[in-house]
N, C-alpha and C positions, 0 to 999 in steps of 0.2 A: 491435695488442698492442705492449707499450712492449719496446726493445731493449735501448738505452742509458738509463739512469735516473743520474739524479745527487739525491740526494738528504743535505738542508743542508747542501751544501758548503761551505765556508769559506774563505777565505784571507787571510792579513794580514803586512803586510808593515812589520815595526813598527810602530807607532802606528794606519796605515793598513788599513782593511778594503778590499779590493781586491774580494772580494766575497763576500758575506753571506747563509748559509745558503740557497743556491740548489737549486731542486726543481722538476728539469724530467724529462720523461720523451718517450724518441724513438723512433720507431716502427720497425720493419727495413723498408729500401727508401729510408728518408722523406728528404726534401732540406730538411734544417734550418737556419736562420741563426740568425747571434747578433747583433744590428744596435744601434749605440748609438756614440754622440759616444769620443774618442779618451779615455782613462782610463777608461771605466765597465768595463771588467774582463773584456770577451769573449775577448779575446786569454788575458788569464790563464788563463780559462775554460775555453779549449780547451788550453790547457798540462797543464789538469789531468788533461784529460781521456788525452791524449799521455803522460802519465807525467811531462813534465818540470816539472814542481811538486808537492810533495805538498800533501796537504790539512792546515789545522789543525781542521776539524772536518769530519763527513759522512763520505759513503760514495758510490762511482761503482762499478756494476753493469754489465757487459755480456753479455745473455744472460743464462745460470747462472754467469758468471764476476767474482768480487770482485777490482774494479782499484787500489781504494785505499780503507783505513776507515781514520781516526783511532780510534776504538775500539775495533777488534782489532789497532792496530799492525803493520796489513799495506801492503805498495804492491809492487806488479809493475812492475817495471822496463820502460821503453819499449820496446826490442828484443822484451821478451815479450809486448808485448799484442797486434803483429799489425796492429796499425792502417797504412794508407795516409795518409803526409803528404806536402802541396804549400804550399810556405812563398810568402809575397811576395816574397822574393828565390830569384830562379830553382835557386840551390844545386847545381848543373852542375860536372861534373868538367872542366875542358877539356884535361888531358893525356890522359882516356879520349874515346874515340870516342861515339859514342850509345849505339852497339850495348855497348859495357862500360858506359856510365851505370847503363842498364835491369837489366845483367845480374847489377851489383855485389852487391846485397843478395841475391841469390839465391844469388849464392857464397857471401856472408855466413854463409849459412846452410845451405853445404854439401849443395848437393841433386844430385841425379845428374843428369851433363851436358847428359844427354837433355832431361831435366827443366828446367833452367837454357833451353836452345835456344828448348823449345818453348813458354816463357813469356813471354822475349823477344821471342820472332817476335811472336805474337798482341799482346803491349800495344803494340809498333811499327805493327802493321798497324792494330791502332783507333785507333791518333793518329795515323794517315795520318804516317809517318815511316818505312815501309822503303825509303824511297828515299833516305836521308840516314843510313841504319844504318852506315855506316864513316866519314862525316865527323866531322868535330869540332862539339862546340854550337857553338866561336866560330866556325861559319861560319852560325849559324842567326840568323835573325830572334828579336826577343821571344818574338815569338809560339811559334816554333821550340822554345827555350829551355825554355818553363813547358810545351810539350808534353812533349816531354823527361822533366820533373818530373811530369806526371800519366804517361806510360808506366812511369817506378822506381815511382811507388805503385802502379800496376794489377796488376804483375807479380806482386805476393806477394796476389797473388788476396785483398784486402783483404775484409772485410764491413764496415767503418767506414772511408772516406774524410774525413780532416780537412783542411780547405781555411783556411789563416791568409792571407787577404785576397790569392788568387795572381794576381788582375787587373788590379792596382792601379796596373802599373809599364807597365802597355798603351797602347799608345793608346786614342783610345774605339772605332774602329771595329775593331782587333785585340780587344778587352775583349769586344764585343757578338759578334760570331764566337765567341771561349770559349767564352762562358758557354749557347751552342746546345751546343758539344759536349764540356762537360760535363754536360749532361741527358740526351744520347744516352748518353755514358758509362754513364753511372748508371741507365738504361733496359736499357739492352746487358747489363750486370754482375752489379746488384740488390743493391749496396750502400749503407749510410743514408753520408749527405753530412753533418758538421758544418761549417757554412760561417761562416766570420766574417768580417765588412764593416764600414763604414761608409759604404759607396753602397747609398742606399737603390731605387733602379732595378735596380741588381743581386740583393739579396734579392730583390725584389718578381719577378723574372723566373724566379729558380731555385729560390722555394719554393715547397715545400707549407705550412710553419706557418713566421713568424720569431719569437723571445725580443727582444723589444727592454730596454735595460740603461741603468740607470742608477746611477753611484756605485756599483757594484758589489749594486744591487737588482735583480730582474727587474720589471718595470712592467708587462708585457702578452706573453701567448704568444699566436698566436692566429695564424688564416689569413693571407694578404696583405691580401686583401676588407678582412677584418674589424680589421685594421689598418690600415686608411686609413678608414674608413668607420664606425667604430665604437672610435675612441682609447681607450684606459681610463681617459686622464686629460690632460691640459691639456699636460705635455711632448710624451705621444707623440705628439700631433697638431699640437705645432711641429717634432717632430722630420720626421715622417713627410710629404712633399711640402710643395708651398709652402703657406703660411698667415696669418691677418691675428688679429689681435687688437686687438678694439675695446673701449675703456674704457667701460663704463655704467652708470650710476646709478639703480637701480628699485627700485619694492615690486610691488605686484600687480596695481597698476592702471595706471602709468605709467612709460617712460623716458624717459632721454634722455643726454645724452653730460655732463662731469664742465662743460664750459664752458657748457651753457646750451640745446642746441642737441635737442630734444624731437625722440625718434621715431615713426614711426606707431603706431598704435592694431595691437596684433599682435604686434609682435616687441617680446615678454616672456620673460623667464625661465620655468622653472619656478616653479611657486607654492611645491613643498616647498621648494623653494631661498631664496625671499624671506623664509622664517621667520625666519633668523638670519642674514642679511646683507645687505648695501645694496647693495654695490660689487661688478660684475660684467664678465666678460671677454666679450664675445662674438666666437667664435670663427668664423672662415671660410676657405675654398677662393676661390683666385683667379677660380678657374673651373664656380663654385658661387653665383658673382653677377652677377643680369640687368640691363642699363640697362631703366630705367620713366620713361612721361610725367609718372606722378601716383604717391601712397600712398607713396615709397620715400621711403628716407632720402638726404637731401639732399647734395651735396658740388659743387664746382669741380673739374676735368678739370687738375691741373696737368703731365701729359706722358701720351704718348701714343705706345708705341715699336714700330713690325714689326719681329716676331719670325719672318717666315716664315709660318706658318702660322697663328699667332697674332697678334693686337696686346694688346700689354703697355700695360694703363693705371694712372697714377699719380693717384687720388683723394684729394682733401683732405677731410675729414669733420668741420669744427668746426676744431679744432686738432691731430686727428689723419686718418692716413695709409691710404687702404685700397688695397690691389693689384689688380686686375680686369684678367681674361684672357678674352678671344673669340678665335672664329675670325675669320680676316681675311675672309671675307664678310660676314662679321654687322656692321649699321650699329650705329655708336657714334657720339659726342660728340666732338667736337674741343675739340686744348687750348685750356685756357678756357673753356671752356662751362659751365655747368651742368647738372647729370644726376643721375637719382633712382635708388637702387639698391633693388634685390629680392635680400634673403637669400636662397636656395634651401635651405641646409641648416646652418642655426645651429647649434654648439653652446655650452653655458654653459659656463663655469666659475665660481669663485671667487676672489678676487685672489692668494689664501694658494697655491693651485698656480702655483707661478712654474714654465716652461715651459723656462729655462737650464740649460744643463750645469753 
Protein backbone atom coordinates (compact mmCIF):
# COMPACT_ATOMS: atom_id res chain seq x y z
CA UNK A 1 0.00 0.00 0.00
CA UNK A 2 1.42 3.35 -1.26
CA UNK A 3 2.66 5.81 1.91
CA UNK A 4 4.28 8.58 0.28
CA UNK A 5 2.59 9.46 -3.14
CA UNK A 6 3.77 12.47 -5.06
CA UNK A 7 1.51 13.08 -7.51
CA UNK A 8 2.41 15.60 -10.86
CA UNK A 9 4.78 17.38 -9.17
CA UNK A 10 6.40 20.17 -10.73
CA UNK A 11 9.13 22.33 -10.24
CA UNK A 12 10.67 25.09 -12.34
CA UNK A 13 13.24 27.17 -11.76
CA UNK A 14 12.81 30.01 -14.40
CA UNK A 15 12.88 29.05 -17.75
CA UNK A 16 14.02 25.49 -16.40
CA UNK A 17 11.76 22.51 -15.59
CA UNK A 18 13.85 20.89 -12.89
CA UNK A 19 11.10 18.28 -12.90
CA UNK A 20 8.03 17.61 -14.67
CA UNK A 21 4.83 16.41 -13.37
CA UNK A 22 6.24 13.46 -11.36
CA UNK A 23 3.89 10.36 -10.19
CA UNK A 24 5.49 8.09 -7.86
CA UNK A 25 3.94 6.22 -5.27
CA UNK A 26 6.18 4.56 -1.96
CA UNK A 27 5.18 1.82 0.07
CA UNK A 28 5.60 2.19 4.34
CA UNK A 29 8.73 0.18 5.10
CA UNK A 30 9.93 0.47 1.35
CA UNK A 31 13.83 1.50 0.58
CA UNK A 32 13.38 3.71 -2.39
CA UNK A 33 15.95 5.63 -4.63
CA UNK A 34 16.00 8.14 -7.00
CA UNK A 35 19.08 7.27 -9.25
CA UNK A 36 19.94 9.60 -12.44
CA UNK A 37 23.15 11.67 -13.89
CA UNK A 38 23.83 15.15 -11.88
CA UNK A 39 20.87 17.70 -12.96
CA UNK A 40 17.97 15.34 -13.78
CA UNK A 41 16.26 16.68 -10.55
CA UNK A 42 16.27 13.84 -7.71
CA UNK A 43 17.98 16.12 -5.32
CA UNK A 44 15.19 18.80 -6.04
CA UNK A 45 12.86 15.91 -5.72
CA UNK A 46 13.68 15.04 -2.36
CA UNK A 47 13.68 18.92 -1.41
CA UNK A 48 10.20 18.59 -2.20
CA UNK A 49 9.55 16.16 -0.50
CA UNK A 50 11.65 17.70 2.78
CA UNK A 51 9.55 20.89 2.57
CA UNK A 52 12.50 22.91 1.34
CA UNK A 53 11.04 23.68 -2.00
CA UNK A 54 7.51 24.13 -2.82
CA UNK A 55 5.85 22.91 -5.59
CA UNK A 56 4.59 24.84 -8.81
CA UNK A 57 2.27 22.30 -9.64
CA UNK A 58 0.98 18.71 -7.75
CA UNK A 59 0.50 17.50 -4.64
CA UNK A 60 2.88 15.30 -2.08
CA UNK A 61 0.70 12.99 0.37
CA UNK A 62 1.98 11.26 3.37
CA UNK A 63 -0.19 8.81 4.89
CA UNK A 64 -3.62 10.81 5.45
CA UNK A 65 -1.40 13.70 5.55
CA UNK A 66 -1.37 16.71 2.73
CA UNK A 67 2.47 17.99 2.50
CA UNK A 68 2.32 20.43 -0.20
CA UNK A 69 -0.73 21.23 -3.13
CA UNK A 70 -0.37 23.94 -5.58
CA UNK A 71 -4.03 23.76 -5.68
CA UNK A 72 -5.23 24.30 -2.35
CA UNK A 73 -2.26 26.58 -1.64
CA UNK A 74 -1.08 24.60 1.21
CA UNK A 75 2.69 23.61 2.24
CA UNK A 76 3.64 22.34 5.70
CA UNK A 77 6.62 23.59 6.83
CA UNK A 78 9.79 21.09 7.23
CA UNK A 79 9.96 21.23 11.16
CA UNK A 80 6.21 19.91 10.67
CA UNK A 81 6.36 17.02 8.69
CA UNK A 82 8.48 14.78 11.04
CA UNK A 83 10.73 13.50 8.41
CA UNK A 84 14.33 12.07 9.29
CA UNK A 85 17.10 13.84 7.08
CA UNK A 86 20.91 12.78 6.39
CA UNK A 87 22.43 15.25 4.06
CA UNK A 88 26.03 14.43 2.02
CA UNK A 89 27.67 16.81 4.16
CA UNK A 90 27.80 15.22 7.53
CA UNK A 91 26.03 18.59 9.17
CA UNK A 92 27.62 17.98 12.82
CA UNK A 93 27.74 20.30 15.45
CA UNK A 94 31.37 20.33 16.64
CA UNK A 95 31.08 22.64 19.67
CA UNK A 96 28.27 19.98 20.88
CA UNK A 97 29.45 16.66 21.94
CA UNK A 98 27.56 13.62 20.20
CA UNK A 99 25.55 13.00 23.03
CA UNK A 100 23.85 16.88 22.42
CA UNK A 101 24.19 16.41 18.36
CA UNK A 102 21.45 13.51 18.81
CA UNK A 103 19.79 15.25 21.52
CA UNK A 104 19.31 18.71 19.77
CA UNK A 105 16.04 18.28 17.96
CA UNK A 106 14.50 16.67 20.66
CA UNK A 107 14.95 19.71 22.70
CA UNK A 108 13.92 21.35 19.58
CA UNK A 109 10.86 20.28 20.35
CA UNK A 110 10.67 20.35 23.95
CA UNK A 111 10.01 16.87 25.11
CA UNK A 112 10.37 15.73 28.63
CA UNK A 113 13.87 15.09 29.67
CA UNK A 114 13.07 11.53 30.32
CA UNK A 115 11.91 11.45 27.09
CA UNK A 116 14.95 13.48 25.36
CA UNK A 117 17.39 10.58 27.56
CA UNK A 118 15.70 7.82 26.37
CA UNK A 119 15.74 8.45 22.76
CA UNK A 120 19.18 9.48 22.55
CA UNK A 121 20.45 6.48 24.34
CA UNK A 122 18.68 4.08 21.90
CA UNK A 123 19.63 6.00 18.41
CA UNK A 124 23.42 5.94 20.05
CA UNK A 125 23.27 2.54 20.77
CA UNK A 126 21.88 1.31 17.01
CA UNK A 127 24.72 3.37 15.56
CA UNK A 128 27.14 1.65 17.72
CA UNK A 129 28.13 5.20 19.17
CA UNK A 130 27.71 5.03 22.99
CA UNK A 131 30.95 4.83 23.31
CA UNK A 132 31.98 8.18 21.90
CA UNK A 133 28.51 9.81 23.60
CA UNK A 134 30.61 12.80 25.24
CA UNK A 135 33.36 13.24 22.73
CA UNK A 136 33.34 15.65 20.06
CA UNK A 137 32.39 14.42 16.11
CA UNK A 138 35.85 16.18 15.39
CA UNK A 139 37.21 13.31 16.98
CA UNK A 140 35.34 10.89 14.79
CA UNK A 141 36.17 9.29 11.66
CA UNK A 142 33.73 9.93 8.23
CA UNK A 143 32.35 7.20 9.06
CA UNK A 144 31.82 8.43 12.61
CA UNK A 145 30.44 11.62 11.58
CA UNK A 146 27.33 10.45 8.98
CA UNK A 147 26.68 7.99 12.00
CA UNK A 148 26.09 10.79 13.99
CA UNK A 149 23.78 12.32 11.31
CA UNK A 150 21.59 8.95 10.85
CA UNK A 151 21.40 8.78 15.14
CA UNK A 152 19.79 13.04 15.00
CA UNK A 153 17.37 11.50 12.31
CA UNK A 154 16.38 8.14 14.24
CA UNK A 155 15.83 10.00 17.50
CA UNK A 156 12.51 11.76 16.48
CA UNK A 157 11.49 8.20 15.74
CA UNK A 158 11.00 9.25 11.92
CA UNK A 159 8.45 7.07 9.68
CA UNK A 160 10.15 8.72 6.48
CA UNK A 161 13.95 8.59 6.30
CA UNK A 162 15.23 10.97 3.53
CA UNK A 163 18.88 10.07 2.62
CA UNK A 164 20.52 13.21 0.07
CA UNK A 165 23.36 11.17 -1.26
CA UNK A 166 24.99 10.69 2.70
CA UNK A 167 27.90 8.16 1.17
CA UNK A 168 29.27 9.95 -0.99
CA UNK A 169 32.06 11.71 0.82
CA UNK A 170 33.23 7.84 2.18
CA UNK A 171 35.53 5.98 1.11
CA UNK A 172 34.48 2.84 -0.86
CA UNK A 173 35.09 0.54 1.82
CA UNK A 174 33.50 2.96 4.77
CA UNK A 175 30.51 3.59 1.98
CA UNK A 176 29.98 -0.39 1.47
CA UNK A 177 29.98 -0.85 5.73
CA UNK A 178 26.97 2.00 5.48
CA UNK A 179 25.08 1.08 3.40
CA UNK A 180 24.69 -2.75 5.44
CA UNK A 181 23.74 -0.63 8.24
CA UNK A 182 21.47 1.47 6.99
CA UNK A 183 19.31 -1.72 5.88
CA UNK A 184 19.57 -2.97 9.40
CA UNK A 185 18.40 0.51 10.42
CA UNK A 186 15.53 0.42 8.49
CA UNK A 187 14.80 -3.44 9.25
CA UNK A 188 15.25 -2.49 13.09
CA UNK A 189 12.82 0.74 12.88
CA UNK A 190 10.38 0.12 9.86
CA UNK A 191 10.68 3.28 8.27
CA UNK A 192 10.31 3.97 4.23
CA UNK A 193 13.93 5.26 3.06
CA UNK A 194 13.94 7.99 0.21
CA UNK A 195 17.40 7.61 -1.04
CA UNK A 196 19.08 9.73 -3.61
CA UNK A 197 22.29 8.72 -5.54
CA UNK A 198 24.03 8.71 -8.32
CA UNK A 199 26.04 5.32 -7.51
CA UNK A 200 24.28 3.11 -9.27
CA UNK A 201 25.84 -0.13 -7.00
CA UNK A 202 24.57 1.78 -4.04
CA UNK A 203 20.76 1.94 -5.14
CA UNK A 204 21.16 -1.48 -6.56
CA UNK A 205 22.27 -2.83 -2.85
CA UNK A 206 19.67 -0.80 -0.60
CA UNK A 207 16.59 -1.17 -2.85
CA UNK A 208 13.53 -2.57 -3.15
CA UNK A 209 12.23 -0.38 -6.42
CA UNK A 210 14.68 2.58 -7.80
CA UNK A 211 12.90 5.89 -9.98
CA UNK A 212 15.69 6.46 -12.38
CA UNK A 213 15.49 10.33 -13.77
CA UNK A 214 16.00 12.09 -16.38
CA UNK A 215 15.88 16.00 -17.12
CA UNK A 216 13.71 16.18 -14.62
CA UNK A 217 11.30 13.02 -16.30
CA UNK A 218 10.84 9.74 -14.57
CA UNK A 219 12.12 7.10 -17.26
CA UNK A 220 11.57 3.75 -15.21
CA UNK A 221 10.40 2.88 -11.71
CA UNK A 222 10.74 -0.57 -11.22
CA UNK A 223 12.89 -3.30 -9.10
CA UNK A 224 16.80 -3.33 -9.28
CA UNK A 225 16.38 -6.95 -11.42
CA UNK A 226 14.25 -5.23 -13.51
CA UNK A 227 16.28 -2.40 -14.05
CA UNK A 228 19.19 -3.80 -15.11
CA UNK A 229 17.60 -6.56 -17.10
CA UNK A 230 14.85 -5.05 -18.47
CA UNK A 231 15.67 -1.06 -19.25
CA UNK A 232 12.55 0.92 -20.42
CA UNK A 233 14.60 2.53 -22.80
CA UNK A 234 18.09 2.99 -24.54
CA UNK A 235 19.29 5.65 -21.59
CA UNK A 236 18.50 3.55 -18.79
CA UNK A 237 20.40 0.90 -19.91
CA UNK A 238 23.47 3.20 -20.61
CA UNK A 239 22.80 4.56 -17.54
CA UNK A 240 22.44 1.58 -15.57
CA UNK A 241 26.04 -0.75 -15.49
CA UNK A 242 28.42 -0.96 -18.05
CA UNK A 243 27.29 -1.10 -21.71
CA UNK A 244 28.18 -1.27 -25.49
CA UNK A 245 26.30 0.16 -28.17
CA UNK A 246 26.66 -1.22 -31.56
CA UNK A 247 25.58 0.81 -34.81
CA UNK A 248 23.57 -1.52 -37.42
CA UNK A 249 21.93 -1.43 -40.45
CA UNK A 250 18.82 -3.93 -41.08
CA UNK A 251 15.52 -4.80 -42.57
CA UNK A 252 14.19 -8.28 -41.82
CA UNK A 253 16.26 -10.43 -43.36
CA UNK A 254 19.66 -9.01 -42.99
CA UNK A 255 22.48 -7.05 -40.99
CA UNK A 256 25.29 -5.63 -40.71
CA UNK A 257 27.51 -2.89 -39.39
CA UNK A 258 27.20 0.98 -41.21
CA UNK A 259 30.89 0.14 -42.87
CA UNK A 260 30.26 -3.02 -44.72
CA UNK A 261 30.98 -5.47 -42.26
CA UNK A 262 27.69 -8.42 -42.51
CA UNK A 263 26.42 -10.18 -39.38
CA UNK A 264 25.32 -13.70 -38.81
CA UNK A 265 22.11 -14.99 -39.90
CA UNK A 266 20.22 -14.39 -36.23
CA UNK A 267 21.11 -11.46 -34.67
CA UNK A 268 18.04 -9.32 -36.02
CA UNK A 269 16.10 -6.77 -34.71
CA UNK A 270 12.66 -7.12 -34.03
CA UNK A 271 10.52 -7.25 -37.17
CA UNK A 272 7.79 -4.74 -35.64
CA UNK A 273 10.81 -2.60 -35.30
CA UNK A 274 12.21 -2.78 -39.10
CA UNK A 275 8.70 -1.41 -40.35
CA UNK A 276 9.76 2.07 -39.97
CA UNK A 277 13.46 2.26 -39.55
CA UNK A 278 16.90 1.14 -40.93
CA UNK A 279 19.30 2.30 -38.38
CA UNK A 280 19.61 0.39 -35.23
CA UNK A 281 21.58 0.48 -31.88
CA UNK A 282 22.34 -2.96 -30.63
CA UNK A 283 22.56 -2.87 -27.27
CA UNK A 284 25.04 -5.07 -24.82
CA UNK A 285 26.45 -6.08 -21.42
CA UNK A 286 30.15 -6.38 -21.21
CA UNK A 287 29.61 -9.48 -19.51
CA UNK A 288 26.57 -10.78 -21.55
CA UNK A 289 29.16 -11.60 -24.45
CA UNK A 290 30.78 -15.04 -25.17
CA UNK A 291 34.12 -15.52 -27.40
CA UNK A 292 32.89 -18.25 -30.53
CA UNK A 293 35.06 -20.28 -33.00
CA UNK A 294 32.46 -19.79 -35.59
CA UNK A 295 28.61 -17.94 -36.43
CA UNK A 296 29.79 -14.62 -34.22
CA UNK A 297 30.37 -11.42 -35.24
CA UNK A 298 33.76 -10.86 -36.06
CA UNK A 299 36.38 -8.27 -34.61
CA UNK A 300 40.35 -7.91 -33.62
CA UNK A 301 41.36 -8.19 -29.88
CA UNK A 302 42.93 -4.71 -29.55
CA UNK A 303 43.66 -4.79 -25.54
CA UNK A 304 43.18 -7.06 -23.20
CA UNK A 305 43.51 -5.75 -19.38
CA UNK A 306 43.31 -8.06 -15.67
CA UNK A 307 40.98 -6.60 -13.75
CA UNK A 308 41.35 -9.14 -10.79
CA UNK A 309 38.77 -11.27 -11.22
CA UNK A 310 38.02 -10.24 -14.46
CA UNK A 311 39.80 -9.67 -17.78
CA UNK A 312 38.75 -6.55 -19.49
CA UNK A 313 38.73 -6.79 -23.37
CA UNK A 314 38.87 -4.06 -25.95
CA UNK A 315 37.28 -5.30 -29.28
CA UNK A 316 37.34 -3.62 -32.60
CA UNK A 317 34.00 -4.50 -34.66
CA UNK A 318 34.42 -3.04 -38.27
CA UNK A 319 35.21 0.62 -37.12
CA UNK A 320 33.48 0.31 -34.02
CA UNK A 321 34.40 -0.62 -30.43
CA UNK A 322 32.78 -3.45 -28.29
CA UNK A 323 33.88 -4.07 -24.42
CA UNK A 324 33.97 -7.87 -23.33
CA UNK A 325 34.34 -8.93 -19.71
CA UNK A 326 35.14 -12.78 -18.46
CA UNK A 327 36.18 -14.30 -15.59
CA UNK A 328 39.99 -14.50 -15.48
CA UNK A 329 39.79 -18.39 -15.85
CA UNK A 330 37.73 -18.38 -18.77
CA UNK A 331 40.07 -18.77 -22.11
CA UNK A 332 40.06 -15.75 -24.33
CA UNK A 333 41.87 -14.29 -27.35
CA UNK A 334 45.07 -12.47 -26.90
CA UNK A 335 45.69 -9.02 -28.27
CA UNK A 336 45.70 -9.18 -31.69
CA UNK A 337 43.98 -11.93 -32.38
CA UNK A 338 40.85 -12.41 -33.95
CA UNK A 339 37.69 -13.68 -32.20
CA UNK A 340 34.06 -14.16 -32.86
CA UNK A 341 31.54 -12.80 -30.51
CA UNK A 342 28.07 -14.31 -29.23
CA UNK A 343 25.40 -11.69 -28.11
CA UNK A 344 23.76 -13.48 -25.10
CA UNK A 345 21.22 -10.87 -24.50
CA UNK A 346 20.70 -8.12 -27.23
CA UNK A 347 18.67 -5.29 -26.93
CA UNK A 348 17.44 -3.03 -29.85
CA UNK A 349 16.91 0.23 -29.92
CA UNK A 350 16.38 3.00 -32.44
CA UNK A 351 18.93 5.70 -33.20
CA UNK A 352 16.29 8.55 -32.15
CA UNK A 353 16.80 7.19 -28.25
CA UNK A 354 20.11 8.88 -27.62
CA UNK A 355 21.23 7.34 -24.31
CA UNK A 356 23.26 10.92 -23.03
CA UNK A 357 22.35 13.08 -20.25
Amino acid sequence: MSYVRLMDVTKRFGVVTAVKALNVAIGKGECFSMLGPSGCGKTTTLRMIAGFEDLDAGEIHVGDRLMSSRRQNYYLPPEKRDFGMVFQAFAVWPHLSVYENVAFPLRIRKLPAAEIAKRTHEALRSTNLLHAAQSSPEDLSGGGKQRVALARALAINPDVMLLDEPLSSLDPHLREEMRFEIKELQKQYGFSIIYVTHDQSEAMALSDRILVMRLGVAQQVDSPLNIYTKPANKFVFSFIGLSNFLEVLADAEAARTPDGLALPIGILPPRDMCADRRTFSLASRPSEIDFCAEDGVRGVVLRKSFLGEIVDYQIRVGEQLVRVQKGRRAPGPDTGEACGLRFLAPHWYGPEEEPES
